[in-house]
Steps between C-alpha positions, in 0.01 A plus 500: 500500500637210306860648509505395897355143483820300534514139338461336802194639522333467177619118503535372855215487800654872591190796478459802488224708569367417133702212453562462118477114550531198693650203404382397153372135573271564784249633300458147346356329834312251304754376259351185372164684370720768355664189318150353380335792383790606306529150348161498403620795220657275276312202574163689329713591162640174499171347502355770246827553228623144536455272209679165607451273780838642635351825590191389568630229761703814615186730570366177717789504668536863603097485598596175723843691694280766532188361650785332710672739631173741587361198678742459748580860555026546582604184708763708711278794484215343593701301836633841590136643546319262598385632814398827380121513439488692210679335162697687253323570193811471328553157608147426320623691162821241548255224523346611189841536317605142577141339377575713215833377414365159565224518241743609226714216535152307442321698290719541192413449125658557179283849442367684776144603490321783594436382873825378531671822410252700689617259813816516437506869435333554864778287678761717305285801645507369859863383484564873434299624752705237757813624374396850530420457861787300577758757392354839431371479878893546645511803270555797755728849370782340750554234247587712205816256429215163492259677279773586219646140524137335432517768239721404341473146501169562392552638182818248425235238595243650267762550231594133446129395548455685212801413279397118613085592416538724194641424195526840343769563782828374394725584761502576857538826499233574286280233810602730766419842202161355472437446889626833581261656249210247580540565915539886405226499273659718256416304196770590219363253278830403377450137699191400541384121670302312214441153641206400753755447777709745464182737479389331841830531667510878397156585641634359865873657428283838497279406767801387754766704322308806492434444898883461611633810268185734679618417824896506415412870368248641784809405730799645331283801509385450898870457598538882340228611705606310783837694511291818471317390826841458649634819401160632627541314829835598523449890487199492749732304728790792444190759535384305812843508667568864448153558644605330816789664530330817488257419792774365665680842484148718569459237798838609620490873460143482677678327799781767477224831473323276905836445679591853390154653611489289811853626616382847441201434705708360798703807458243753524348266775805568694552823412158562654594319801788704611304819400283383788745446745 
């Protein structure tokens, strides 16, 4: 079946029955939290690996674009349904991203204690969770071509979080190794994270990671069945066809067998008639 898509329509607005894809970017139709949530990623390791002001100030600063940019794109959201009764719920979850941010540009000391990693930990949770929703909710098995790109820059993503987060991993190669093993849970044991962040960045790699491969599989595997169901539909539409054409042709010898039998009918009739004469 994917022999006959043509390019046009795997990456212009052209479709098919199962279209393979539309066009890439209109997935994204909330750009600016897309943006946010994402910078919010290296803003937490900043903030937890840094050891100068530098990276500190940098954290801050990610937290503050962040907040930013997720406020005005709840403000747009918010003016575009504001005459609907009922309110998103994910426009509350934004709401609780943002104060989030907010509080870790306040709230930051030299060692984090147990509250403040627990809090921290939960906005890491719920920033996944946004994310999640965000993106894995366009997933459908006509956007085959979408799910491999994320894919992919998934695990390049993951690889040089790790090679930036792990010091046993000296290249990044071995990075994008380790993510690749970590998201596939294989667990050679050659490369192995051994620092608190790079231990917490693993356990949401998995988590996300884990998420986006599943569903990259189950459709690479639905398109297969999906071109059984066409071959399917395709022979019960042949079989369908010749069936009509045979009850076409038993309609037309019936209509043969009454013109015949009613001309021998007027015969006899007539035949009868001059017998009586």
């Amino acid at each position: 079946m994917l022999s006959r898509v043509r390019l046009d329509e795997i990456f212009g607005e052209n479709t098919m029955k199962f279209p393979v894809t539309q066009r890439f970017w209109t997935w994204f139709t909330r750009p600016l939290l897309l943006v946010g949530l994402l910078l919010t990623i290296p803003a937490f390791y900043l903030l937890l690996g840094g050891t100068t002001d530098i990276t500190e100030l940098a954290g801050r600063s990610l937290y503050a674009a962040s907040a930013l940019l997720m406020l005005v794109d709840t403000g747009l959201q918010w003016q575009k349904n504001r005459n609907q009764k009922r309110r998103s719920g994910k426009l509350a979850l934004d709401g609780v991203i943002i104060a989030g941010c907010l509080l870790s540009i306040v709230f930051t000391g030299e060692a984090w204690g147990t509250l403040e990693w627990l809090l921290r930990l939960a906005l890491v949770a719920v920033i996944l969770l946004r994310l999640a929703t965000l993106v894995l909710q366009h997933m459908k098995p006509s956007h085959l071509v979408q799910m491999i790109v994320l894919a992919l820059l998934m695990l390049s993503s993951a690889g040089a979080g790790f090679y930036w987060l792990e010091p046993n991993v000296h290249s990044y190669a071995n990075g994008v190794w380790l993510a690749f093993t970590t998201i596939a849970t294989v667990g050679y044991g050659d490369i192995v994270p051994s620092t608190p962040a790079s231990k917490i960045f693993a356990v949401f790699i998995v988590l996300l990671g884990y998420a986006m491969f599943s569903i990259v599989t189950a459709n690479i595997a639905a398109l297969f069945v999906e071109e059984e169901e066409a071959n399917l539909e395709k022979q019960l539409h042949a079989d369908i066809r010749h069936l009509s054409r045979e009850v076409a042709a038993l309609r037309e010898e019936l209509r043969s067998r009454d013109r015949l039998f009613l001309e021998k009918e007027k015969a006899r009739e007539l035949k009868q008639a001059a017998q009586t004469e």
